[in-house]
KOLSE-222922 format. One line per field, with one value per atom (N, C-alpha, C): x, y, z; residue in one letter. Coordinates in nm, 3 decimals. Layout:
<nodes>
east <- (X|...)
north <- (Y|...)
up <- (Z|...)
residuo <- (a|...)
</nodes>
This chain:
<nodes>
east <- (1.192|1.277|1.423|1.555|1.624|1.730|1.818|1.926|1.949|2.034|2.099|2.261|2.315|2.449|2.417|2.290|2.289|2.235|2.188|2.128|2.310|2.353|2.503|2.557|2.542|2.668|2.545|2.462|2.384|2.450|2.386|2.428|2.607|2.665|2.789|2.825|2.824|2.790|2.820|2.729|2.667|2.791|2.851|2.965|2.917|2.832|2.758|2.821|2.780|2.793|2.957|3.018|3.164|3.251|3.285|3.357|3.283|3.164|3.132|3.157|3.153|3.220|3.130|3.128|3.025|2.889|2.990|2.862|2.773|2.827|2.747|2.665|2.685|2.611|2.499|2.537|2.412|2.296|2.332|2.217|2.188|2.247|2.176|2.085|2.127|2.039|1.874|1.903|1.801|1.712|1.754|1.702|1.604|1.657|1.598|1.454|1.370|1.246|1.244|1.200|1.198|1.062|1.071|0.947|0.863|0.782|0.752|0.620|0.679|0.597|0.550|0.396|0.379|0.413|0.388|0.396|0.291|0.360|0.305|0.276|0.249|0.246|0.422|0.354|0.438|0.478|0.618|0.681|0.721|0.766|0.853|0.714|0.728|0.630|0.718|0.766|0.819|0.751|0.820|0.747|0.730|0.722|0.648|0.778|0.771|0.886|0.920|1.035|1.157|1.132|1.140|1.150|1.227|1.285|1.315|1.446|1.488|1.643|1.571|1.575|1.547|1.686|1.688|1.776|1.699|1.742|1.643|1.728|1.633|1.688|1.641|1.525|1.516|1.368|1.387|1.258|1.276|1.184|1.283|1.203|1.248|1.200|1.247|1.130|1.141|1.198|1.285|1.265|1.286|1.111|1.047|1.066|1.104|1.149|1.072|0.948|0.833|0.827|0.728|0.707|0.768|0.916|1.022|1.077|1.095|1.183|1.308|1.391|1.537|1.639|1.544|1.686|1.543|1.640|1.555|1.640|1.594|1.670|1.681|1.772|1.736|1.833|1.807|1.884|2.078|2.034|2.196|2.159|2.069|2.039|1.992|2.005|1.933|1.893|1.797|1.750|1.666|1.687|1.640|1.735|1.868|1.936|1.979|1.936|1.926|1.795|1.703|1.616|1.653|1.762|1.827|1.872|1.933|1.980|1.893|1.780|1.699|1.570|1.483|1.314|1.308|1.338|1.348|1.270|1.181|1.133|1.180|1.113|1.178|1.204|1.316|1.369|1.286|1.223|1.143|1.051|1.018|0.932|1.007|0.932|0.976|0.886|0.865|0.732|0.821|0.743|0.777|0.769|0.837|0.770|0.778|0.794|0.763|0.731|0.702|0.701|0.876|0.871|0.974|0.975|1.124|1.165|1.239|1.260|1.311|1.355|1.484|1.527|1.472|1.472|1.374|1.462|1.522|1.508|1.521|1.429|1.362|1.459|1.444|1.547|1.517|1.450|1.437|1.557|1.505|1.629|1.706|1.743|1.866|1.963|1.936|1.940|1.968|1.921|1.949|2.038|2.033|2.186|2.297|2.305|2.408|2.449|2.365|2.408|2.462|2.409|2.469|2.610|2.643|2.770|2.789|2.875|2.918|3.026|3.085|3.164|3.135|3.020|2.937|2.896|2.940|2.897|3.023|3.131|3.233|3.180|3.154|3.118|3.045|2.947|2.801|2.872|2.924|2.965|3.091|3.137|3.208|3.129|2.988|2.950|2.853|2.804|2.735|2.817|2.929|3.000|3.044|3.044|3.058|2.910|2.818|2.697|2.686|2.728|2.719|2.808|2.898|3.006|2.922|2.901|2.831|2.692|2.640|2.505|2.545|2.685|2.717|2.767|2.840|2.889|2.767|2.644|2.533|2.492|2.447|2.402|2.447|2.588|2.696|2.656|2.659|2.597|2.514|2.401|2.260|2.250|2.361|2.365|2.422|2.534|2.638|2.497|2.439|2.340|2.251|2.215|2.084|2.160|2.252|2.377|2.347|2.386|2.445|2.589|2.616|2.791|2.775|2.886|2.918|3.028)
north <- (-0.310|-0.322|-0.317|-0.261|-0.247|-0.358|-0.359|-0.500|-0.529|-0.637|-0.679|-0.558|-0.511|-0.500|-0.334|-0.273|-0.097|-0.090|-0.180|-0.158|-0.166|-0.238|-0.250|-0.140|-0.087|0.031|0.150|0.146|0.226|0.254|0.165|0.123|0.157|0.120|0.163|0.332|0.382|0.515|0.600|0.546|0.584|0.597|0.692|0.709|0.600|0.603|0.460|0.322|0.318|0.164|0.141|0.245|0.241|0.111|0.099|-0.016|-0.143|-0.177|-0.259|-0.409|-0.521|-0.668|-0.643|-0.751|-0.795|-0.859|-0.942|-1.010|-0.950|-0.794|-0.723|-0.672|-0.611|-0.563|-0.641|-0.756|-0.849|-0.899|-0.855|-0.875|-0.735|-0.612|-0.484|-0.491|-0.534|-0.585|-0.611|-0.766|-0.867|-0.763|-0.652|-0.596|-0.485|-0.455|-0.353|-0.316|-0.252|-0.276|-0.170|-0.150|-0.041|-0.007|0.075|0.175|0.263|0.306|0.424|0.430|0.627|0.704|0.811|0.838|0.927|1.090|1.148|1.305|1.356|1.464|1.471|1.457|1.275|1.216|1.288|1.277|1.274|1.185|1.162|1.016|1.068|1.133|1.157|1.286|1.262|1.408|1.379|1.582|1.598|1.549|1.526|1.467|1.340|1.222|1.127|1.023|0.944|0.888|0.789|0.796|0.723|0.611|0.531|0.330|0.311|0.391|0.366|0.453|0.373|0.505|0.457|0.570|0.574|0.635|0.593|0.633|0.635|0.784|0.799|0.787|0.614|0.588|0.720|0.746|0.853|0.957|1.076|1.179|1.275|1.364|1.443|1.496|1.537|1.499|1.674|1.758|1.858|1.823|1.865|1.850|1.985|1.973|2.062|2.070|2.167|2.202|2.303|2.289|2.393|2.486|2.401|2.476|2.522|2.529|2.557|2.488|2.482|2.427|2.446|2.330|2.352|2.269|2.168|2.083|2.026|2.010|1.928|1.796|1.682|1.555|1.522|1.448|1.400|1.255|1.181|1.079|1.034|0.904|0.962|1.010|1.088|1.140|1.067|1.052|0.943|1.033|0.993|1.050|0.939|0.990|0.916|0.786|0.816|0.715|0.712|0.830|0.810|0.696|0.664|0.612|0.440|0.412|0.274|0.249|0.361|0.320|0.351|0.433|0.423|0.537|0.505|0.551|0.669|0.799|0.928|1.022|1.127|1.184|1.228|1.267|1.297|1.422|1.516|1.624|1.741|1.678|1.749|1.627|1.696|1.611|1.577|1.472|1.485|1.420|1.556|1.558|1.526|1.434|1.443|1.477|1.537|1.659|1.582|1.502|1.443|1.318|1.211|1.043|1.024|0.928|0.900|0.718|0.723|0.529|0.543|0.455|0.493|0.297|0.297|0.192|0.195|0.154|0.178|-0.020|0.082|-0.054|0.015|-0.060|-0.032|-0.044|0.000|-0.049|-0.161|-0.241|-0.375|-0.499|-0.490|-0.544|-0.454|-0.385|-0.360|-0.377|-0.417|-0.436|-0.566|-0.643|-0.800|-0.796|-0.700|-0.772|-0.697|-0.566|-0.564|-0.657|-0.746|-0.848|-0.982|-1.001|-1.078|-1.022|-0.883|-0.885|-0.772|-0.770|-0.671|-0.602|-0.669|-0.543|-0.405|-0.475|-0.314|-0.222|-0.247|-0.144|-0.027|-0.056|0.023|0.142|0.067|0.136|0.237|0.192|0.263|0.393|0.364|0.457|0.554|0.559|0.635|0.735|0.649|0.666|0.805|0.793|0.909|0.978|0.974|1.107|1.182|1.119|1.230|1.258|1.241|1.261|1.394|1.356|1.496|1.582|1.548|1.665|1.807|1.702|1.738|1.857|1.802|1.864|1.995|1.998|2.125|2.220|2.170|2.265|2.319|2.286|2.301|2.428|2.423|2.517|2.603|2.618|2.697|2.782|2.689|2.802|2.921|2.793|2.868|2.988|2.947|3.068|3.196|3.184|3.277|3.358|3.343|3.343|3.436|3.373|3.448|3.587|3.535|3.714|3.763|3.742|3.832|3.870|3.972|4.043|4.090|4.070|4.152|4.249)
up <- (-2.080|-1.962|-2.005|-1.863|-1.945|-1.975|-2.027|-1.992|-1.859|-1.778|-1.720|-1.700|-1.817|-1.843|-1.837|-1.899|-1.862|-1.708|-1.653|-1.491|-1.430|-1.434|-1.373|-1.402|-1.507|-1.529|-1.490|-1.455|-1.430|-1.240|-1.166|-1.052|-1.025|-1.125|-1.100|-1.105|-1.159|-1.231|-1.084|-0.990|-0.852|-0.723|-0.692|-0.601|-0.482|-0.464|-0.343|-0.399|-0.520|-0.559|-0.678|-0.656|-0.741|-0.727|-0.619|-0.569|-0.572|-0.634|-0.654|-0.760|-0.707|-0.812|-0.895|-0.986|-1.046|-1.009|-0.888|-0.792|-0.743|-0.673|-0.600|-0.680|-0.779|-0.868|-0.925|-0.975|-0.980|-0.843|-0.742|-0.629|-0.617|-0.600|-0.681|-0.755|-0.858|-0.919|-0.949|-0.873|-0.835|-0.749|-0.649|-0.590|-0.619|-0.748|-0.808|-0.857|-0.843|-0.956|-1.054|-1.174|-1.257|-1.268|-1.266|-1.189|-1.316|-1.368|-1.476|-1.379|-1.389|-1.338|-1.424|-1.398|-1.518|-1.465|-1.586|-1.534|-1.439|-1.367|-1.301|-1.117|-1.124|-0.981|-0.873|-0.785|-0.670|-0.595|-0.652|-0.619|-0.496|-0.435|-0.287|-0.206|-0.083|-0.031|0.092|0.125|0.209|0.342|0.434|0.545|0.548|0.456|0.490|0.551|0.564|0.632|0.491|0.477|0.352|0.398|0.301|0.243|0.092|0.041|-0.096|-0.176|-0.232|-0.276|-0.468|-0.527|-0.685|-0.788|-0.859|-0.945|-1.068|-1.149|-1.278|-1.411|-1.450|-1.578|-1.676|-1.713|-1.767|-1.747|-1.809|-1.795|-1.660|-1.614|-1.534|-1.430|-1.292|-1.185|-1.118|-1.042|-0.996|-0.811|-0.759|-0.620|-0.499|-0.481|-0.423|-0.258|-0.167|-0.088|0.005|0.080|0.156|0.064|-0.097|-0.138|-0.297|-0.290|-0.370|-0.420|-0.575|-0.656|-0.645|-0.559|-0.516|-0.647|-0.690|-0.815|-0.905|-1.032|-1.113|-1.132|-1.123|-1.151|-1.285|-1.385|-1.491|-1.503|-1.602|-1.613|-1.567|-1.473|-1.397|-1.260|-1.252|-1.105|-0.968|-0.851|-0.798|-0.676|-0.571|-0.450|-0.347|-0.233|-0.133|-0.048|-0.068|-0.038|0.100|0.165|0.346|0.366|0.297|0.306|0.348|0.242|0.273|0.431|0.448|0.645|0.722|0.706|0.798|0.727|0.843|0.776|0.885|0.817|0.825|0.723|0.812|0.731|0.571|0.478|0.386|0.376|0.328|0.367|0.224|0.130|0.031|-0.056|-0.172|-0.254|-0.373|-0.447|-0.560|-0.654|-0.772|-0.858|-0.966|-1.071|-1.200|-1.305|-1.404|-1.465|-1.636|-1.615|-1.750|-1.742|-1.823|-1.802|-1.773|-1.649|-1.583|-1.561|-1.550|-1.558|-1.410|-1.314|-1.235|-1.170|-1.120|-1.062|-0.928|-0.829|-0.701|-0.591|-0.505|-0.398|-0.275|-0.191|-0.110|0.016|0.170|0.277|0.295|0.324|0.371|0.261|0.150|0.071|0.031|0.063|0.080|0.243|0.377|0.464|0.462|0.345|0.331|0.250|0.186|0.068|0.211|0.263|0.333|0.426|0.472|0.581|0.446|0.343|0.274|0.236|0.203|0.092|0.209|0.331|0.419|0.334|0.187|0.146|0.099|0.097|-0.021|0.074|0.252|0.354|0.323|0.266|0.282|0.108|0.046|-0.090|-0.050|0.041|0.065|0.176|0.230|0.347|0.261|0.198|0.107|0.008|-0.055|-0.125|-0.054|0.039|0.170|0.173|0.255|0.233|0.160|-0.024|-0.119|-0.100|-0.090|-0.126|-0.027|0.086|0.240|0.162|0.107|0.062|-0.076|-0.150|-0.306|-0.189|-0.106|-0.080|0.039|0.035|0.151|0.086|-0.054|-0.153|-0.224|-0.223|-0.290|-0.176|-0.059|0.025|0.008|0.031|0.019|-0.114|-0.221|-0.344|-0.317|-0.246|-0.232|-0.171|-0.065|0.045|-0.013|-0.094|-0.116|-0.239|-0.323|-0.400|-0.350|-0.255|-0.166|-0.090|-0.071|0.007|-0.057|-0.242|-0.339|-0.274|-0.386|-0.382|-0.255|-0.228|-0.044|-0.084)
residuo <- (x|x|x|x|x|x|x|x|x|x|x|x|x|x|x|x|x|x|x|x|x|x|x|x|x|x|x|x|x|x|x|x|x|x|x|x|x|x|x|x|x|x|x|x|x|x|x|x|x|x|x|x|x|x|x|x|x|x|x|x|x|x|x|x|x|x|x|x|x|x|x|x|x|x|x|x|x|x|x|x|x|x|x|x|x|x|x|x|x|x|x|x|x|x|x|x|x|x|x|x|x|x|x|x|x|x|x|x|x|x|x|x|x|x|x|x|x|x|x|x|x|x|x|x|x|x|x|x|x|x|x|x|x|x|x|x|x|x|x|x|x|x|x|x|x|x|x|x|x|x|x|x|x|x|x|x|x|x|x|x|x|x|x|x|x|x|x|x|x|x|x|x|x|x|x|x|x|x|x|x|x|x|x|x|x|x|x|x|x|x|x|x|x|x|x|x|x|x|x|x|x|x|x|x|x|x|x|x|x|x|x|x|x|x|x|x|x|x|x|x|x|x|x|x|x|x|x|x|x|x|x|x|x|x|x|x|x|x|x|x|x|x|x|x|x|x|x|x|x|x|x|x|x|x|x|x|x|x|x|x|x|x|x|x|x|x|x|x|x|x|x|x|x|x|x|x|x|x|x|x|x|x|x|x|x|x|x|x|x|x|x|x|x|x|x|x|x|x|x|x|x|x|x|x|x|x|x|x|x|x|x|x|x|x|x|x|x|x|x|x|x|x|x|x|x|x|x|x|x|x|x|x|x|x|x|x|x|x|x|x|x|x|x|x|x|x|x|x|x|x|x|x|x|x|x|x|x|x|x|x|x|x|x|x|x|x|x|x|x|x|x|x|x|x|x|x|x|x|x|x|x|x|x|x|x|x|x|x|x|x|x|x|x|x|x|x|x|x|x|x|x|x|x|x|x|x|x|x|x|x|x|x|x|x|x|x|x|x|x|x|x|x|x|x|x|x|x|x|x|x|x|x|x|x|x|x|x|x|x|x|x|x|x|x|x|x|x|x|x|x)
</nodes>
């Protein structure tokens, strides 16, 4: 398991959780479970309805899209964090393609630490809109890609 002090800077790392104390970070924390998943399994399936935001301590994670390999995740990477505000289908899958470690907290506690520490709503809401930003510049790739040269 990992320290106390790499889960924090792990958690911090995270444009969601930047602005975070120390305090907050330690009920992050507390919230957290570390997860090992083997190769293989299918931790996320498109469609099913979200309960969980993951962040991957390490090993590496395909995320599949009707079908299609749209990103591969690796350490540093995290997914599912619309899942924290609400239980919405999931927008793809996500298979793991090697033995994987993964931080994991769920909406329900996390819904309790936001009513405990209402500062970390401002972190979190900052932290979404780079996240909307990062994932429109990504389409945009995709799209311009799929044109080719004009």
């Amino acid at each position: 398991m990992s320290s106390t002090r790499d889960t924090h800077e792990r958690f911090l790392s995270l444009p969601m959780f930047a602005g975070c104390s120390a305090a907050e970070l330690a009920e992050i924390d507390r919230l957290a479970d570390e997860v090992a998943i083997a190769s293989g399994r299918t931790v996320m399936r498109q469609g099913d309805l979200g309960q969980e935001f993951a962040l991957v301590v390490s090993g590496t994670l395909d995320v599949i899209k009707d079908g299609t390999v749209v990103a591969t995740l690796g350490a540093g990477d995290y997914f599912g964090e619309l899942a924290l505000l609400e239980a919405i289908p999931r927008t793809a899958s996500v298979v793991a393609t090697s033995d994987v470690v993964l931080e994991v907290i769920d909406r329900r506690g996390f819904n309790t630490l936001l009513d405990d520490l209402p500062s970390l709503s401002r972190s979190m809401l900052k932290g979404m809109a780079h996240r909307l930003v990062e994932l429109e510049q990504a389409c945009r790739e995709l799209q311009d890609r799929l044109d080719g040269p004009t």
